[in-house]
C-alpha positions as CSV (number, residue, x, y, z in Angstrom):
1,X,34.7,-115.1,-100.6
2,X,35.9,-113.3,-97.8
3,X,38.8,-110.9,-97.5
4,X,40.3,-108.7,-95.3
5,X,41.8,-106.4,-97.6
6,X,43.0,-106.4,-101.2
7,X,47.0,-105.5,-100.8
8,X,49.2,-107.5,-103.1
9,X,50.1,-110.1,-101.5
10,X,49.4,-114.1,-101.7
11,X,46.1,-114.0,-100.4
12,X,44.7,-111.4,-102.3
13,X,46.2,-112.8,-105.7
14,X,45.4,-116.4,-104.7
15,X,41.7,-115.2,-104.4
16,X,42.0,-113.4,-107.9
17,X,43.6,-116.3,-109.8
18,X,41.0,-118.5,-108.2
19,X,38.2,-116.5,-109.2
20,X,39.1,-115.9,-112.7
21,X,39.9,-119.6,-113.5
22,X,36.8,-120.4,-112.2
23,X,35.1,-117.8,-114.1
24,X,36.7,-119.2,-117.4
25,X,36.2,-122.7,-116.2
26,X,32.6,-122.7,-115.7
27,X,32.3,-120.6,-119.4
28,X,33.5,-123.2,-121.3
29,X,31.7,-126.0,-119.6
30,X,28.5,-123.8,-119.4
31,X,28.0,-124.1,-115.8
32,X,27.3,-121.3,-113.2
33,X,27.8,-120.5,-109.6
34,X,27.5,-117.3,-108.3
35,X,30.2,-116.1,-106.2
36,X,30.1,-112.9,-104.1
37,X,33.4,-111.1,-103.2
38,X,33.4,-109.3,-100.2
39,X,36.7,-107.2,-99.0
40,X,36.1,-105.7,-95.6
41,X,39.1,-103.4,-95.0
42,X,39.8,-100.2,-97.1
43,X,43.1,-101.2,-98.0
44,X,42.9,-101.7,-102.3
45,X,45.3,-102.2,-104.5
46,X,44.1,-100.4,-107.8
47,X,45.4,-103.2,-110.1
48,X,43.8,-105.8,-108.3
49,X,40.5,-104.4,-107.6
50,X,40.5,-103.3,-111.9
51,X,41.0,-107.0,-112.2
52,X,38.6,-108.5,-109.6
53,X,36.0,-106.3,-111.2
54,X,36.2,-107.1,-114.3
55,X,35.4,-110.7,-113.6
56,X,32.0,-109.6,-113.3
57,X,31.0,-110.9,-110.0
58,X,29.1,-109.4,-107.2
59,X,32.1,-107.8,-105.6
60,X,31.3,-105.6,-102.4
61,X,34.2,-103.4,-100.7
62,X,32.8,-102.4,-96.9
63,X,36.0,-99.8,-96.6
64,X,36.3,-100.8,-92.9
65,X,39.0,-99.1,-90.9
66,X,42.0,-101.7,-90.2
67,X,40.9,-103.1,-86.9
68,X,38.3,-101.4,-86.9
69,X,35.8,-103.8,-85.0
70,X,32.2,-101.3,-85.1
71,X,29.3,-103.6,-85.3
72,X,27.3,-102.0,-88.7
73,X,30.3,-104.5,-90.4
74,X,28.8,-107.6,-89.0
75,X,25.4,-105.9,-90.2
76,X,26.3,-105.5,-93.8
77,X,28.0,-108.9,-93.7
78,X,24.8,-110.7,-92.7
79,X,23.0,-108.2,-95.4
80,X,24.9,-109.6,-98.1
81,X,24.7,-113.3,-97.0
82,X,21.1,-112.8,-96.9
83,X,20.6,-110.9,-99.7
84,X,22.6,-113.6,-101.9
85,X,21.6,-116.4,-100.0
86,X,24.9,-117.4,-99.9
87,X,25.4,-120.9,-98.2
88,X,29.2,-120.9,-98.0
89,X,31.6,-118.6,-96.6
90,X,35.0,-118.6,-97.8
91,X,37.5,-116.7,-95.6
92,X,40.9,-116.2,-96.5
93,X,42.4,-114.6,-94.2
94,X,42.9,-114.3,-89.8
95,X,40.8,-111.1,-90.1
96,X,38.4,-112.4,-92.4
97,X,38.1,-115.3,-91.0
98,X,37.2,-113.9,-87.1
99,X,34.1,-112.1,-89.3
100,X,33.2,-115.0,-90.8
101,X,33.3,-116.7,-87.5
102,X,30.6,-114.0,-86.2
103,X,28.4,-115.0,-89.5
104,X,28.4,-118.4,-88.5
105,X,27.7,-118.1,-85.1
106,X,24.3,-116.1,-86.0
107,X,23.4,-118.5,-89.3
108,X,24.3,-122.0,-88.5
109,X,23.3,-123.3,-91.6
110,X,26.3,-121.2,-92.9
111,X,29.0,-123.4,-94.0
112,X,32.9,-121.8,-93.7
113,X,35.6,-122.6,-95.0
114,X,39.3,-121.1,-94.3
115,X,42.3,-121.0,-96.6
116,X,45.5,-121.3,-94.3
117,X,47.6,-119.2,-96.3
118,X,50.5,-119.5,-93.3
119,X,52.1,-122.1,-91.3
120,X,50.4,-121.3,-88.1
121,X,50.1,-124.5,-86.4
122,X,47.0,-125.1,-84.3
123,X,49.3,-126.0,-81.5
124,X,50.0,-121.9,-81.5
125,X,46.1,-122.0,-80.5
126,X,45.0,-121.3,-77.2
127,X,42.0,-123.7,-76.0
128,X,39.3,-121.5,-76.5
129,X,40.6,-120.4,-80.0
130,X,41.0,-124.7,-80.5
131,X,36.9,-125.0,-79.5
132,X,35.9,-122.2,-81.9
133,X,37.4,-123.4,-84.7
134,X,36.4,-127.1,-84.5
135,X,33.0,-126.0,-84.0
136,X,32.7,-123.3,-86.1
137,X,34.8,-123.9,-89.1
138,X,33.7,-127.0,-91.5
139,X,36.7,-126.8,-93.8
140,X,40.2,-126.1,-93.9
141,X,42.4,-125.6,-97.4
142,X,46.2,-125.6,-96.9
143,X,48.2,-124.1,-99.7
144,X,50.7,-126.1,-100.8
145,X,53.4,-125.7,-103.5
């Protein structure tokens, strides 16, 4: 899972709440899959962070500048998918989800998927912005209420 930043707000808690049902879910029916937690910018909410880390899950925080676009992000990002072998890429978020974007464009066999956590209509998208998304996003998940 991919984050920009860990503010309260309905992305960040909608990535908590998932993680912890899914940690309690796959307890009781003994199952495991091993998620890794990245939040790129170093904007943290204390209570949220205390609660993402007790979940036990690989959580990394890159403390990256807002906007900050220096290139040793992209590096650790890659690290971590290699270093996990992690096949999916969750993003959550516009910010996150241009990193993930660069991930996928150097590991093809990357899947992403993107939460639309707004009601930014792809019409709003220019055509390049169209092109990149069909070809480099494999799943979208709308929240609904």
């Amino acid at each position: 899972h991919l984050i920009s930043s860990l503010e309260v707000g309905g992305a960040e808690k909608l990535l908590v709440e998932f993680l912890r049902e899914a940690v309690q879910s796959e307890a009781s029916n003994n199952i495991r899959v091993h998620y890794t937690v990245v939040v790129m910018n170093d904007q943290v909410n204390p209570a949220l962070k205390a609660e993402l880390d007790s979940l036990g899950l690989g959580v990394y925080y890159l403390n990256r500048p807002e906007g900050h676009r220096h290139p040793k992000y992209l590096y650790q990002l890659m690290r971590i998918i290699h270093r996990h072998h992690i096949q999916v890429v969750h993003a959550h978020n516009r910010g996150s989800k241009l990193w993930a974007m660069l991930c996928k464009a150097l590991t093809p066999h990357l899947k992403l998927v993107m939460t639309l956590h707004n009601t930014q209509s792809a019409s709003t998208f220019s055509r390049t912005q169209r092109l990149l998304h069909r070809r480099l996003i494999d799943m979208h998940i709308a929240i609904s209420g």
